[in-house]
C-alpha positions as CSV (number, residue, x, y, z in Angstrom):
1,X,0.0,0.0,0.0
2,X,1.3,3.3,-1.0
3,X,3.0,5.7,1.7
4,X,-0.3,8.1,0.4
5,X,-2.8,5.8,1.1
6,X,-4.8,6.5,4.0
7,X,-6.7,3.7,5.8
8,X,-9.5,4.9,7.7
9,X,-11.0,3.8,10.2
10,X,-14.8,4.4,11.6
11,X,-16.9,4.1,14.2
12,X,-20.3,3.5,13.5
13,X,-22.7,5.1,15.8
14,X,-26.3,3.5,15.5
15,X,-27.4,0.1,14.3
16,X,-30.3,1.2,12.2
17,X,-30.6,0.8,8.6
18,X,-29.2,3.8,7.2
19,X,-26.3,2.7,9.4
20,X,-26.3,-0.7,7.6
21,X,-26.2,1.0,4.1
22,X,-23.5,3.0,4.9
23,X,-21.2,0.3,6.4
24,X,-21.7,-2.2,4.0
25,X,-20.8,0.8,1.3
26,X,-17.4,1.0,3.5
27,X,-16.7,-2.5,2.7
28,X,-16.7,-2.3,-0.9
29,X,-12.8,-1.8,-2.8
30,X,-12.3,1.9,-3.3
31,X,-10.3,0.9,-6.6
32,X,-13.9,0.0,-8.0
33,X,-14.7,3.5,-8.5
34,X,-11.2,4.7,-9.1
35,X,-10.4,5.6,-5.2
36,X,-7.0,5.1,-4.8
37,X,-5.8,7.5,-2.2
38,X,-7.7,6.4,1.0
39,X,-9.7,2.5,1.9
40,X,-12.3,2.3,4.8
41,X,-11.8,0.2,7.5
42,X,-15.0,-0.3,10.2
43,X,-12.9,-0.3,13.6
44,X,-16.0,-0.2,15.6
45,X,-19.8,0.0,16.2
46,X,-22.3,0.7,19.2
47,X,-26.0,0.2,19.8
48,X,-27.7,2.1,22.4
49,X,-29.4,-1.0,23.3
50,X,-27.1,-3.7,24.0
51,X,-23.4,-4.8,23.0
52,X,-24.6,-8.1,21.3
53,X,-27.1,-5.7,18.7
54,X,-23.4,-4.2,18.0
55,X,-21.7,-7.3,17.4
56,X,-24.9,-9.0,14.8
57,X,-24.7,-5.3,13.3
58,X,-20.4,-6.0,12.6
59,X,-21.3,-9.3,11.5
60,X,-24.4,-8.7,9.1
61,X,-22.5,-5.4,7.4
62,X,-19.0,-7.5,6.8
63,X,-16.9,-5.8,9.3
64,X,-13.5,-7.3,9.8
65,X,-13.3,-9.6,13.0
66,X,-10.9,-7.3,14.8
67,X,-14.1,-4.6,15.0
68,X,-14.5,-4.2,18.4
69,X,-18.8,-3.9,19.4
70,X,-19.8,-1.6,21.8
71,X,-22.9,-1.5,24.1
72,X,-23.1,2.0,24.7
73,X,-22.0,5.4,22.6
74,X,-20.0,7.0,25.2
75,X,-17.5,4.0,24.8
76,X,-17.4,4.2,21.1
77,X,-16.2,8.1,21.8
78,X,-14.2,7.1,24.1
79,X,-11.9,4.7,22.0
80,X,-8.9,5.7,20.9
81,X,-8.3,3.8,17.5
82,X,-11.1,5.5,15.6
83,X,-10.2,8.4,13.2
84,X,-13.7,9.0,12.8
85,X,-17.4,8.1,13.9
86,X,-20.3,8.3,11.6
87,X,-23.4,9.5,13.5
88,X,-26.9,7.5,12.2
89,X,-29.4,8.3,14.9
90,X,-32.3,9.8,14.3
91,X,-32.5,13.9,13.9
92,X,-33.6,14.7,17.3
93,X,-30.5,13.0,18.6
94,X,-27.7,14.2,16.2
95,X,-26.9,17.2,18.4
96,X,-26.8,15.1,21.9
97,X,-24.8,12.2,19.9
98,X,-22.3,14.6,17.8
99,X,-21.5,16.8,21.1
100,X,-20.5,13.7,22.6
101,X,-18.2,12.7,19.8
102,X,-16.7,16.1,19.4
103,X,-16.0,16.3,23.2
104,X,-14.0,13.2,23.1
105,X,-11.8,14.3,20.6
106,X,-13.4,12.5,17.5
107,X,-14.3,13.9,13.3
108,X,-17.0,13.3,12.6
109,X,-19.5,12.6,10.2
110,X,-22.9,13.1,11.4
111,X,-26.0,12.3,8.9
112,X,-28.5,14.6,7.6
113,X,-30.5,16.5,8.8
114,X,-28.0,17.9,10.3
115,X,-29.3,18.9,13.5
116,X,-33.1,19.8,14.4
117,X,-32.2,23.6,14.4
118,X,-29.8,26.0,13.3
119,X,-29.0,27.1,17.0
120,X,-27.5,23.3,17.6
121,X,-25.7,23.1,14.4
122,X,-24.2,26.3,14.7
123,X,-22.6,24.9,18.5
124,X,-21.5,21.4,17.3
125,X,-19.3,23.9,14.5
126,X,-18.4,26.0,17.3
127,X,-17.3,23.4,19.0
128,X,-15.9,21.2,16.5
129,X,-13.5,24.5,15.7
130,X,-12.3,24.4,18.9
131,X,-11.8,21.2,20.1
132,X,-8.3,19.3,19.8
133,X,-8.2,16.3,17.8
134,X,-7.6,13.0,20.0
135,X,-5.8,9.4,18.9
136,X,-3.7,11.1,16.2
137,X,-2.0,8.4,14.2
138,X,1.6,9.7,13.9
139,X,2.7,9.6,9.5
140,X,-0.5,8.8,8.4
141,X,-1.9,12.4,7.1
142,X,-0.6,14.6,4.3
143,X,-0.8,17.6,6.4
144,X,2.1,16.8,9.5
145,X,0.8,20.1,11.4
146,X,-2.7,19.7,12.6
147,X,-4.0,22.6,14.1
148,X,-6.8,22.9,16.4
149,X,-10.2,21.9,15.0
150,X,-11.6,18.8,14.3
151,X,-13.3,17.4,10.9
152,X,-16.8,17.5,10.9
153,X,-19.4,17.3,7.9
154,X,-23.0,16.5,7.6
155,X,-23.8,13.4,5.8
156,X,-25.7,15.1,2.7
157,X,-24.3,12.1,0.4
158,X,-26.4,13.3,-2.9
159,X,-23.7,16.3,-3.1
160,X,-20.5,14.2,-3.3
161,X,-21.9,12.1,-6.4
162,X,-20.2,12.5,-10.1
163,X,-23.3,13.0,-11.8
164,X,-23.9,15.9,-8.9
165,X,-20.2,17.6,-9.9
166,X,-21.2,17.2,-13.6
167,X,-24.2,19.3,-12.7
168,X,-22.7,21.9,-11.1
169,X,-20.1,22.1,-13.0
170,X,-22.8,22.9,-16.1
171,X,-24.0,25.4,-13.7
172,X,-20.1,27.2,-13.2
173,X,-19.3,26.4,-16.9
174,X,-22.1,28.9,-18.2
175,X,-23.2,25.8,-20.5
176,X,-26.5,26.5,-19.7
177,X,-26.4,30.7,-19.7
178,X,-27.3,32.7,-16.3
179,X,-29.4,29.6,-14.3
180,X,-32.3,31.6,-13.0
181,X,-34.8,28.7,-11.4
182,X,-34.7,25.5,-10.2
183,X,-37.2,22.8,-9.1
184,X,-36.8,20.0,-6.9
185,X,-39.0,17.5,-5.6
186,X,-38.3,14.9,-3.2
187,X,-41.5,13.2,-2.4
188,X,-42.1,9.1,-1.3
189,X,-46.0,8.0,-1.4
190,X,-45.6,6.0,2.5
191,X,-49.5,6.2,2.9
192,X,-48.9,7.8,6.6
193,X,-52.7,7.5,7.8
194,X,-52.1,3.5,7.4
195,X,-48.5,2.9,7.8
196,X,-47.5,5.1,10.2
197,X,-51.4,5.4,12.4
198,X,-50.3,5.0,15.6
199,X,-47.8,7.7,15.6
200,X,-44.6,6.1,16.6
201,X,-42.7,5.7,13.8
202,X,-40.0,8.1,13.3
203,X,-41.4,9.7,10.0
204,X,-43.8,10.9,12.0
205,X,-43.1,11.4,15.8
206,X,-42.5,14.7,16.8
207,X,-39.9,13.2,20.0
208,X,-38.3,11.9,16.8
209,X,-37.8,15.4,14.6
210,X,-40.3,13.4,12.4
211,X,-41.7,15.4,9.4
212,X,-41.3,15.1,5.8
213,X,-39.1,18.4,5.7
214,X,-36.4,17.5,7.2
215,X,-36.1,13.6,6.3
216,X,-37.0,14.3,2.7
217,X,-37.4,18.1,2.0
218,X,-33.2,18.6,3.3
219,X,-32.4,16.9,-0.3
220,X,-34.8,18.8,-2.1
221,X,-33.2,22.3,-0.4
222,X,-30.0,20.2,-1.2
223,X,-30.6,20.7,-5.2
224,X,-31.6,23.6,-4.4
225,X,-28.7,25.5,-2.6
226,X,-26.0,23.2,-4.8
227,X,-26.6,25.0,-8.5
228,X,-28.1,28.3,-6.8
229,X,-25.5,29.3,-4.1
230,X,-22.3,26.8,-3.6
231,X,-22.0,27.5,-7.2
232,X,-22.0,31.3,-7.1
233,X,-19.4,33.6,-6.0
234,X,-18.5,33.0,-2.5
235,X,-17.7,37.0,-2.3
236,X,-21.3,38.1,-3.5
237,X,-24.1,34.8,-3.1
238,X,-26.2,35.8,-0.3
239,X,-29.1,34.0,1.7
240,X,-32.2,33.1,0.1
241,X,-35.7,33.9,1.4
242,X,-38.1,31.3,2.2
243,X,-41.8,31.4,1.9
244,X,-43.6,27.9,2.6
245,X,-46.9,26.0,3.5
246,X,-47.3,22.7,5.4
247,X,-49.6,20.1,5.8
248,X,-49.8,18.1,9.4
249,X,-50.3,14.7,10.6
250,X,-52.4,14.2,13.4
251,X,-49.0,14.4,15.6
252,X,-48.0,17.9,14.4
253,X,-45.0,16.4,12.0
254,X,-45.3,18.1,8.2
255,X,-46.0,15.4,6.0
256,X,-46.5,17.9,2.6
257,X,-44.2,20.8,2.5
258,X,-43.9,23.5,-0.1
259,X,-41.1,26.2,-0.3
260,X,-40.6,29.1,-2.7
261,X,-37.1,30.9,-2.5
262,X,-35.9,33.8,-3.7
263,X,-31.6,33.8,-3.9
264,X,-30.5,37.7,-4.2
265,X,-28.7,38.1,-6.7
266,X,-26.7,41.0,-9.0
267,X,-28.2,42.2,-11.9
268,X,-24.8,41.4,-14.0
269,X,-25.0,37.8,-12.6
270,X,-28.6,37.1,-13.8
271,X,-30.8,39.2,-11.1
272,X,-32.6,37.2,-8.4
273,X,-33.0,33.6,-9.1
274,X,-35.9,31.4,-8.0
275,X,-36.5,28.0,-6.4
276,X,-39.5,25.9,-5.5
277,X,-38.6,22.9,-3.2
278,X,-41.8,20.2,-2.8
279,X,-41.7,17.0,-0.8
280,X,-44.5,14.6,0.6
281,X,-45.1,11.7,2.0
282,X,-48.3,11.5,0.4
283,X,-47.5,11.1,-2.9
284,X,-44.1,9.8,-5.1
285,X,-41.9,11.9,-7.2
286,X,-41.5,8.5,-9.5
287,X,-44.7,6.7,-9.0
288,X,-43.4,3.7,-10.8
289,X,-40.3,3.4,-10.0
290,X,-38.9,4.0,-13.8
291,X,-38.8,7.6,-14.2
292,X,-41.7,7.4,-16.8
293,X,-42.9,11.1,-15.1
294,X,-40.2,13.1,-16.2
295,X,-37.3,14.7,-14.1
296,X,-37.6,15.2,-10.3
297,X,-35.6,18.3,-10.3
298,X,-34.7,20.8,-13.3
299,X,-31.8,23.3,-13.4
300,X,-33.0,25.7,-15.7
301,X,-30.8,28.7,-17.4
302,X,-31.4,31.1,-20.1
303,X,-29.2,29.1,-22.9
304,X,-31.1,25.8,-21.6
305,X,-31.5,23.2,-18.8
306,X,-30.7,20.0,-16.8
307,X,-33.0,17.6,-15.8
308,X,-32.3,15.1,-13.2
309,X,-35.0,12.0,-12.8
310,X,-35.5,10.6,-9.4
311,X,-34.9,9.6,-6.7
312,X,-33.3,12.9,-5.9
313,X,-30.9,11.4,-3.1
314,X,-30.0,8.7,-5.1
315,X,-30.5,9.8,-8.8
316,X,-29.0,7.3,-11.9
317,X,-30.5,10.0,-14.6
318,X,-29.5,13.2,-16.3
319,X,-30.8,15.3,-19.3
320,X,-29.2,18.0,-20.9
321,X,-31.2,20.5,-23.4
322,X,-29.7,23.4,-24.8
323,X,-31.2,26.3,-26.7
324,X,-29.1,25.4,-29.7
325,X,-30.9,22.1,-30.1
326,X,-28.3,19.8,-27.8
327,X,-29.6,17.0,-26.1
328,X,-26.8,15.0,-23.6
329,X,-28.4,11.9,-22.4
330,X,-26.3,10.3,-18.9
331,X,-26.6,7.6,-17.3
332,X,-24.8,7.4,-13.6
333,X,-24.9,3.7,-12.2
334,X,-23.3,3.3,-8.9
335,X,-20.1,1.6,-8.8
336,X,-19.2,-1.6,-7.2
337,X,-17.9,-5.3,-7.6
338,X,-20.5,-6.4,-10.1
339,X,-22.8,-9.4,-11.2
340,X,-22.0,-12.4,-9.9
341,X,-19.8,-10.8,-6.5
342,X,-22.5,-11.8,-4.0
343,X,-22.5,-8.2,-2.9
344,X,-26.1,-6.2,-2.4
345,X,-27.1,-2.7,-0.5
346,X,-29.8,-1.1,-0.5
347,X,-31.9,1.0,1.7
348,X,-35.6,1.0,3.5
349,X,-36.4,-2.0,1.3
350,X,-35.6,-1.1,-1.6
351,X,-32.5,-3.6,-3.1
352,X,-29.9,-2.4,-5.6
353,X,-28.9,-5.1,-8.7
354,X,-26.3,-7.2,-7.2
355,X,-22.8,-5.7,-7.3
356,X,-24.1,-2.3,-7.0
357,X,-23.0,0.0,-4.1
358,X,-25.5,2.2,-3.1
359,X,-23.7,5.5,-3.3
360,X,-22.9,6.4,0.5
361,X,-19.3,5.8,-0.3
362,X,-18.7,8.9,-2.0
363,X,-19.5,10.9,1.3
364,X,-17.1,8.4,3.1
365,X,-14.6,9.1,0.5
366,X,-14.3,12.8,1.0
367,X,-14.2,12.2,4.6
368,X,-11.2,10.6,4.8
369,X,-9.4,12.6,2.0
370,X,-10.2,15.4,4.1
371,X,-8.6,14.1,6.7
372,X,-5.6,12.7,4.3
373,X,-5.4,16.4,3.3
374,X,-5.8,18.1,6.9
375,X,-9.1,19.7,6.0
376,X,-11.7,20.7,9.1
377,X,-15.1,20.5,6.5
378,X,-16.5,19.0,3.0
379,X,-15.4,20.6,0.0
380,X,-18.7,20.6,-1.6
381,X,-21.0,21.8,1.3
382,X,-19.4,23.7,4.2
383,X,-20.0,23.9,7.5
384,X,-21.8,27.5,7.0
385,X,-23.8,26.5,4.2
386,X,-25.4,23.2,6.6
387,X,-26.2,26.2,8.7
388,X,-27.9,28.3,6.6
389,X,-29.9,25.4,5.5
390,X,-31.0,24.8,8.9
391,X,-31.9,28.1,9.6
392,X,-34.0,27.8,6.0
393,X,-35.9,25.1,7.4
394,X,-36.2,26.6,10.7
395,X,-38.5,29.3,8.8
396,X,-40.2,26.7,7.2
397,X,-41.2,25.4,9.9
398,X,-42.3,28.6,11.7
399,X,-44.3,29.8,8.9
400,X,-45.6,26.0,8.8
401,X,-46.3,26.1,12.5
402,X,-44.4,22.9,13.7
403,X,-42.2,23.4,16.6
404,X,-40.6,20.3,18.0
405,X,-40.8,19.3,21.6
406,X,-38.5,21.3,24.0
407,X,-36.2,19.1,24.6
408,X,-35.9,17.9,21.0
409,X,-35.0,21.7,20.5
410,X,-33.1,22.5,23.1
411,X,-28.9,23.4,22.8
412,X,-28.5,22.2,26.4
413,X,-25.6,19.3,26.5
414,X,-25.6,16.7,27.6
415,X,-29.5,16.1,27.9
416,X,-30.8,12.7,28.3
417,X,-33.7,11.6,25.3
418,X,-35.7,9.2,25.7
């Protein structure tokens, strides 16, 4: 293994199924999708519940029998041969989970949303800025000085994708002229009155940060802020305004929520630009499954447009149509070992073709090269920008009338949830 390669190794806090996808992604060869500076290696994984649900979790993801399980999370922080922990509880605990993590020292990776509230995101970055970085493997980084800070990154995996840096990179190329609106749509038909009726479920449970907004509407805001503000000017983009409607389940969660922004923009650089962001859980941005609706989100500038078919967090689909009569049909298959490996991922039961990864790898990927390269935050969404879009959705909410519980909102640490 070259002197440059960087072998990383996780923590995985949480058992659950998005945890599961993720880990089984870390298993899969780098080289398969032309990764050759940095390889995954799971160290270690807790459950809140028990250390035996941590050791079937190692077992059923592939983990190497040297991962040590772990029947508690403050143990996990606390071990030293973990470069970084990926946080997979549910929204209402990321704040309590990543504190922990950050106090001990750890990076982290913490998945989206984010937090439940701008106030709590904005203290795990002030936090993560000031914190010193614990178990430091003597060699193994690019950068020899590491300063103070610590790597953290919210898990928006969509934004680290190829066909996502193809996009943008239309949008930054001026292939498509001045890009003055964009629609996205990230909505899953889960029939809530039936499948979710007693109210537990996390998708709708207010003790939970349930709600279609931020489960499902954060990707549609991801689309969103990705071609209208990471990809303009760092010295003149400016925050959006937010105007949005909500429809309520019987617990208080959103479970249909409509946002119209407006980004502020120079008159040189196109004037304002527009956005309208959609997402529900009562109907399905790709009813049957094989894109036969159309595009689930559309970039669209004055010399033409991209079109990108769903699902948006996990799109396989683009279209380019220029004014000039240009039509660029892609196709974006996830990389892995292939037919005939054995190897299947997938998420919320919903199975990949064998030998496909599922795409969480490309999040993990920048992780770590951050970390080969001594960076504190994602290159393509920072730290800042995670805030802004909680503080987007924090007036979504308000104008939508959903306020979590207290102590689901609170910035007190450490608070014990139930």
């Amino acid at each position: 293994m070259s002197k440059q390669t960087l072998d990383v190794r996780w923590g995985i806090l949480a058992t659950g199924g998005i945890a599961q996808t993720f880990a089984k992604d870390l298993t899969l060869d780098p080289k398969t999708r032309n990764v050759t500076a940095v390889k995954h290696t799971i160290a270690a994984a807790a459950s809140s519940s028990s250390r035996a649900r941590a050791e079937e979790f190692l077992k059923d993801v592939g983990a190497p029998p040297s991962a040590k399980a772990y029947g508690s999370y403050e143990d996990l922080a606390g071990d030293p041969n973990l470069d970084i922990i990926y946080v997979a509880t549910p929204h209402s605990h990321h704040y309590q989970n990543t504190m922990l993590c950050l106090e001990a020292g750890k990076n982290v990776l913490c998945e989206k949303a984010f937090t439940v509230n701008a106030a709590q995101a904005k203290l795990l970055v002030q936090k993560a800025r000031e914190k010193v970085l614990s178990g430091l493997r003597r060699g193994i980084y690019l950068a020899d000085v590491i300063d103070q800070g610590l790597f953290l990154m919210e898990a928006v995996w969509t934004r680290y994708f190829p066909l996502s840096i193809y996009v943008r990179d239309l949008v930054t190329s001026g292939r498509l002229g001045k890009v003055l609106r964009v629609l996205a749509d990230n909505s899953v038909r889960l029939d809530p009155d039936t499948a979710y009726s007693d109210g537990k479920s996390r998708m709708v449970n207010m003790d939970l940060s349930g709600g279609a907004l931020l489960d499902l509407g954060v990707y549609s805001l991801a689309w969103v802020f990705q071609t209208l503000y990471s990809t303009q000017p760092e010295n003149t983009r400016k925050a959006p305004t937010v105007t949005s409607i909500m429809n309520h389940f019987k617990t208080g969660a959103d479970i249909q929520t409509s946002m119209l922004l407006r980004f502020p923009r120079d008159k040189e650089l196109g004037g304002d630009a527009h956005a309208i962001a959609t997402t529900s859980m009562l109907i399905s941005s790709n009813p049957d499954g094989k894109g036969s609706v159309g595009p689930a989100a559309r970039v669209q500038g004055d010399q033409g447009e991209v079109q990108v078919w769903g699902p948006i967090f996990r799109p396989t689909r683009t279209r380019m149509v220029l004014n000039d009569g240009t039509v660029e049909d892609k196709h974006w298959p996830q990389p892995g070992p292939g037919a005939g490996s054995g190897f299947s991922n997938g998420f919320a039961g919903m199975i990949n073709p064998e030998g496909e990864g599922h795409g969480m790898f490309w999040e993990a990927d920048e992780a770590a090269t951050a970390l080969l390269e001594g960076r504190k935050e994602g290159k393509y969404q920072s730290l800042n920008e995670s805030i802004l879009i909680m503080e987007i959705m924090d007036e979504a909410r308000k104008q939508g009338g959903m306020t979590y519980p207290d102590k689901i909102e609170s910035t007190e640490y450490p608070l014990q949830l139930d």
